[in-house]
N, C-alpha and C positions, 0 to 999 in steps of 0.2 A: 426682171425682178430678182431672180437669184445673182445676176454678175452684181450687184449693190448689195448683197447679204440683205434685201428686204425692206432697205431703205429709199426705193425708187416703186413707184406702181405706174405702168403707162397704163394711160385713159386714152380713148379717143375725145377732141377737143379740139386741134390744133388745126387751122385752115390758114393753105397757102393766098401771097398777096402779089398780085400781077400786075404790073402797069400797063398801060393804054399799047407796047410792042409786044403784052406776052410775056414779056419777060418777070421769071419770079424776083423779087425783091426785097422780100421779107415774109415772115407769118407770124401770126395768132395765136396764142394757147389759152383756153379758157376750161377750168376747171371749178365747180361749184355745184352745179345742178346735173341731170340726164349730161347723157352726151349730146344728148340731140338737141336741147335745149340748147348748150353750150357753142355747140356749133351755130345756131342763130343767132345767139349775140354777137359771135364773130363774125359772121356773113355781114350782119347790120352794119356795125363800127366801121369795118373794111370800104363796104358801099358810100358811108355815112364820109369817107376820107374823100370818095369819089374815085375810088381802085375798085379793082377787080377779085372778088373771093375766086379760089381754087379750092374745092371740098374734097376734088378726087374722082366726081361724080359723072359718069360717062356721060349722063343725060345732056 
């Protein structure tokens, strides 16, 4: 936030998109609601393409 003089806020949101090798390809940023919320709508959409969400999540 300070290298932007304040014009930038990172949120968490943003969920990586994997194709059927693993391989990342693109991601997500969804910013409006919780994060966590936000992060489900990205899971959704991603699944909804028939790709693979990447949250980051060890599990």
């Amino acid at each position: 936030m300070a290298a932007s003089g304040g014009r930038i806020v990172p949120v968490p949101g943003g969920v990586l998109i994997r194709d059927a090798s693993s391989d990342i390809i693109g991601s997500v940023g969804i910013s409006g609601d919780t994060s966590d919320k936000d992060e489900i709508c990205a899971v959704h959409g991603i699944r909804s393409a028939g790709l693979t969400p990447d949250t980051g999540d060890p599990s």
